[in-house]
N, C-alpha and C positions, 0 to 999 in steps of 0.2 A: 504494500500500500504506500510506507513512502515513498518508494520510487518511483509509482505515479505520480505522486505532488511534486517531486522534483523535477520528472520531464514534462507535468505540466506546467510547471514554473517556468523553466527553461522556456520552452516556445512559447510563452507570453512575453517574457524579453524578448528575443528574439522580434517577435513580431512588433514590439512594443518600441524597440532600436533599431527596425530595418531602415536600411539607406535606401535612397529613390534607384528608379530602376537605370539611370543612365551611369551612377557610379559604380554599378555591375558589370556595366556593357564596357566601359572605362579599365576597371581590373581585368576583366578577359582578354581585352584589345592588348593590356600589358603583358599576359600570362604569353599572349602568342607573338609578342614580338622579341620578350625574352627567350621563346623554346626557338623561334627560328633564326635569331642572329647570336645568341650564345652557346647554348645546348651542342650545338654540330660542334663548334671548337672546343666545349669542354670533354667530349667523345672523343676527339681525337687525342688531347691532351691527355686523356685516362689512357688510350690505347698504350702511348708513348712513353708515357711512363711504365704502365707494365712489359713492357719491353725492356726498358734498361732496369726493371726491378729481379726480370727475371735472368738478363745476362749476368746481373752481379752478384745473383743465386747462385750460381757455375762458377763465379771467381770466391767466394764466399767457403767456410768450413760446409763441413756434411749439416749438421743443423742448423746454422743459419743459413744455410743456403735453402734447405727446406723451407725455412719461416718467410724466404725473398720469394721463393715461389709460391706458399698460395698466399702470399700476398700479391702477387703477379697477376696469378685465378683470379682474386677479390676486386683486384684493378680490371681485370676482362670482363667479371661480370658486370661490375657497372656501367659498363662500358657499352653493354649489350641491352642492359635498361632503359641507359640514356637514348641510345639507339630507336630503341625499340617508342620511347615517348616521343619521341622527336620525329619521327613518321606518323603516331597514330594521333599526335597533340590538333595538328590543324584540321583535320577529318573532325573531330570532337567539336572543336571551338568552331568551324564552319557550322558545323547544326545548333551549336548553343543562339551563336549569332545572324543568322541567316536576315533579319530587319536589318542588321548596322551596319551593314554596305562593306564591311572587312571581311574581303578573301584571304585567310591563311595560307600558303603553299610555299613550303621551306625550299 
C-alpha cells in the first residue's frame, strides 16, 4: 500500500512540474545532435584505445597482461554499444519527433 502512495505521489509531481512540450522537443533535438556529431568519434576513440590496451597486454607480465586484455574486451564492448546507439538513436528520435521538422541521419 505504501508504495502506491509513493508512485502516486511521484506522478502528481511529475505532472504537477512538467515542462511545456517545446523544451522536450529542445532536449531531443540535443540528444540527436550529440549521438550524431560525438558518439561516432567517441566509438572510434574506444576502439583505439582497446587496441593499444591490448598490445600492451602482450608486452605486459602473464597477469597483467591478462587484466590489459579484458580490459581491451571491456573497451570492444563498449565500443559495440556505442555503435550499436549511434545507428539505432536517429531511427528512434525521427519517430519521437516526426512534427519538428528534424531529420536525424548520422
Amino acid at each position: 500500500m505504501r508504495k502506491n502512495i509513493v508512485f502516486v505521489a511521484l506522478l502528481a509531481l511529475s505532472v504537477l512540474f512538467a515542462s511545456p512540450t517545446a523544451s522536450v522537443t529542445a532536449a531531443l533535438s540535443t540528444l540527436g545532435d550529440f549521438v550524431c556529431n560525438i558518439l561516432g568519434t567517441l566509438v572510434g576513440v574506444l576502439v583505439v584505445l582497446a587496441a593499444v590496451a591490448y598490445a600492451a597486454g602482450h608486452i605486459m607480465g602473464q597477469e597483467t597482461g591478462a587484466r590489459a586484455k579484458v580490459w581491451a574486451q571491456n573497451l570492444l564492448i563498449g565500443a559495440g554499444i556505442g555503435l550499436v546507439i549511434y545507428l539505432v538513436a536517429p531511427l528512434i528520435l525521427n519517430q519521437l519527433l516526426p512534427s519538428a521538422g528534424a531529420t536525424f541521419s548520422c
